[in-house]
N, C-alpha and C positions, 0 to 999 in steps of 0.2 A: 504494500500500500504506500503509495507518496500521499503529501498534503500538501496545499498551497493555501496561504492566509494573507487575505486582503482586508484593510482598515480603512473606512471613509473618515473624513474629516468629523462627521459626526460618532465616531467610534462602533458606528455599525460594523459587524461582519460578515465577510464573507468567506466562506470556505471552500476548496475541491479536493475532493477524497479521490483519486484513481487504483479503483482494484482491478484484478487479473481479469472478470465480466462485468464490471461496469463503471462510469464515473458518478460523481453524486456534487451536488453542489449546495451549498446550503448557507442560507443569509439570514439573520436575525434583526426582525425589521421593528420592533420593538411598537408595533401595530395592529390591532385588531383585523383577524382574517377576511372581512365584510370590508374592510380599509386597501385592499391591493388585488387590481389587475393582471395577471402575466398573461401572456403574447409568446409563444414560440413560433418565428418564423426562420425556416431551415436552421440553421446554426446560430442561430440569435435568439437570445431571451432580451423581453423591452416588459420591464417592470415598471407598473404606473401604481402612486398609494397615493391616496387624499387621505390628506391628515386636518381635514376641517380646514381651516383659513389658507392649508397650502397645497398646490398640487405638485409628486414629484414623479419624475422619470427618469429610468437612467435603461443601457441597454448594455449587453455585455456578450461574448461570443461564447460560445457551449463544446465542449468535444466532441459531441455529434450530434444528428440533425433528429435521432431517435430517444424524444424526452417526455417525461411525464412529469406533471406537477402538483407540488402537495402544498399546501397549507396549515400549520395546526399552531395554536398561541404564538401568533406573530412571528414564526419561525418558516420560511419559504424554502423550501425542501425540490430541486430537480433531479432528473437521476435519467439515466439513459443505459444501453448496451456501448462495450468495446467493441 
């Protein structure tokens, strides 16, 4: 397993797990799940969260175009095959 950890200005993170059949990505968005949109187009995830007075987006590349997405206590979970 590698890991890769990424830190936004606002101390959000995000993560990528790469195992032997799949990768997994995982961002803690410190948001109510009814609060964020995701978007998987081909190899792009475009995450949008309205957080009441603000609205944000950001888009990020994925290691493959085969992804699934979870949601649960503000924790944004993607995951795909190698």
């Amino acid at each position: 397993m590698s890991q890769q950890l990424f830190e936004g200005r606002d101390d959000r993170f995000l993560r990528r797990y790469d195992y032997d059949d799949q990768w997994v990505v995982a961002a803690d968005l410190r948001v109510s799940d009814e609060a964020v949109d995701v978007d998987i187009v081909g190899q792009t995830a475009i995450v949008v969260v309205d957080a009441g007075d603000r609205l944000f987006e950001t888009e990020f590349e994925l290691p493959g175009s085969d992804a699934q997405v979870f949601m649960k206590n503000g924790v944004l979970t993607i995951t795909g095959s190698q």
